[in-house]
N, C-alpha and C positions, 0 to 999 in steps of 0.2 A: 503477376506478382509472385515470386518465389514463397512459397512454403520457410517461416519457422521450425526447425525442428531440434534445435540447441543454444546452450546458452550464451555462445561465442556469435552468433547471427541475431537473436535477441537485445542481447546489449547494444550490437554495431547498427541494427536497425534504431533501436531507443537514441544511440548519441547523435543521429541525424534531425530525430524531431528537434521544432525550437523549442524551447524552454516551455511558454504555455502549453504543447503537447505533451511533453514530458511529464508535467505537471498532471494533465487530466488522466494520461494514461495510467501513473501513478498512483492515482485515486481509482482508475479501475482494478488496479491489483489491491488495493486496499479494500474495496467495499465488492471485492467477490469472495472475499472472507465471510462464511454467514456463524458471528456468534453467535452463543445461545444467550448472551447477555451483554449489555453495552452501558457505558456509560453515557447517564441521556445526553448531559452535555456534546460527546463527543458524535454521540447518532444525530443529533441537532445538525452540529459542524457538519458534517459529514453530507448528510440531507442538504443544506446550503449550498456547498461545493459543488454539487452532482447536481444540481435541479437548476442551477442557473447558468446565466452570465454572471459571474462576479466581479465585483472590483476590486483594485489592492486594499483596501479596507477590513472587506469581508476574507479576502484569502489570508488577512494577517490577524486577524478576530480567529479565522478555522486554526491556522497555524497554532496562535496562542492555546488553544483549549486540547487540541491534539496533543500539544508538545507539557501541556498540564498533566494531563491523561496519563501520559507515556512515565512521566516522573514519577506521577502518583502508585502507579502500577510498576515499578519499576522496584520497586521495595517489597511488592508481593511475591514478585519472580524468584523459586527457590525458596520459599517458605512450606512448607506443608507440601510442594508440589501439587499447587493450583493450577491447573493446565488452564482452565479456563480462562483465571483470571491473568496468566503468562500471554495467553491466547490475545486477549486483550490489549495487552501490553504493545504486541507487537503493531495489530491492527494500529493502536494509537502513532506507533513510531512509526510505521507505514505512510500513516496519513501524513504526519509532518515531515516526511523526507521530503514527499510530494509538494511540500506547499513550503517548504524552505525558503524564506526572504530571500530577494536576489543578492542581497548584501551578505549574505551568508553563505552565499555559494561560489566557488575556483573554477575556474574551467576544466578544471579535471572533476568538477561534481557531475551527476546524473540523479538527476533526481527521481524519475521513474525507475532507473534500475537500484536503486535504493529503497524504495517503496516496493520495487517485485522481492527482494532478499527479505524484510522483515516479513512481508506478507506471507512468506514460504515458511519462515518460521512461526508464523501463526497456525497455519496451515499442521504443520507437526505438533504443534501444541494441543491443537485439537484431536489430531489421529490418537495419541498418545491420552487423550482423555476417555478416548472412545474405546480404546485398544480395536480399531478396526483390523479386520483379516485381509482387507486389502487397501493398502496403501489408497491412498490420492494424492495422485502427482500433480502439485500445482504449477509445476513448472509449465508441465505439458499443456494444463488450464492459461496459465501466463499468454503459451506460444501463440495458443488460440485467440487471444484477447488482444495481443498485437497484433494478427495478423485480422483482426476484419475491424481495427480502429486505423491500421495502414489503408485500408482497402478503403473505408470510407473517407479518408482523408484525399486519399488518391480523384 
């Protein structure tokens, strides 16, 4: 299996999963975000998606609380510059790219590589909280994460 190593081979590996993989992958860019705070709801969802088999029930129960989250936190974004809570933000709209009703999605969606973008911006939400002296590339973290969810898929 060819090495990840940009985001034009990321994406083109992502548009090949079917959709449920896109989906879970999605959710691994989402929940390799580690906030320092979560909304329980949303750690609840989140915890669900990742710990089972689901059914469209429960991925439109995660959707809904996700795409809550992302709203509620959406109005904090640019206030006071709350990294944190921007941090959050993202994580939430991460989660709900990934679990986007099929009804809601074109064929030109990707739902995984929509969930890898916010997740990156969660990702700099946090650097920017921390003012770390050395970056973390989650892209790079990304590449790694598709590359052994291909690998086990394979």
């Amino acid at each position: 299996m060819p090495s990840i190593t940009n985001d034009q081979q990321l994406k083109s590996a992502l548009s090949k999963l079917p959709l449920k993989s896109q989906r879970a992958i999605g959710m691994l860019f989402a929940t390799s975000i580690q906030l320092p705070s979560v909304d329980s709801t949303l750690a609840k969802a989140m915890e669900l998606i990742m710990a089972s088999e689901y059914g469209e029930s429960e991925r439109e129960l995660a959707y809904k609380t996700a795409k809550s989250v992302a709203t509620k936190t959406y109005t904090a974004c640019g206030r006071d510059t709350d990294w944190d809570a921007q941090a959050e933000h993202f994580v939430a709209a991460a989660c709900s790219a990934a679990l986007t009703p099929d009804g809601q999605l074109s064929a030109v969606n990707n739902p995984a590589w929509k969930a890898a973008i916010q997740a990156r911006m969660a990702n700099n939400c946090l650097m920017m909280e921390k003012d770390l002296e050395e970056p973390q590339n989650e892209a790079v973290r990304q590449y790694r994460i598709a590359e052994e969810f291909l690998q086990a898929q394979a």
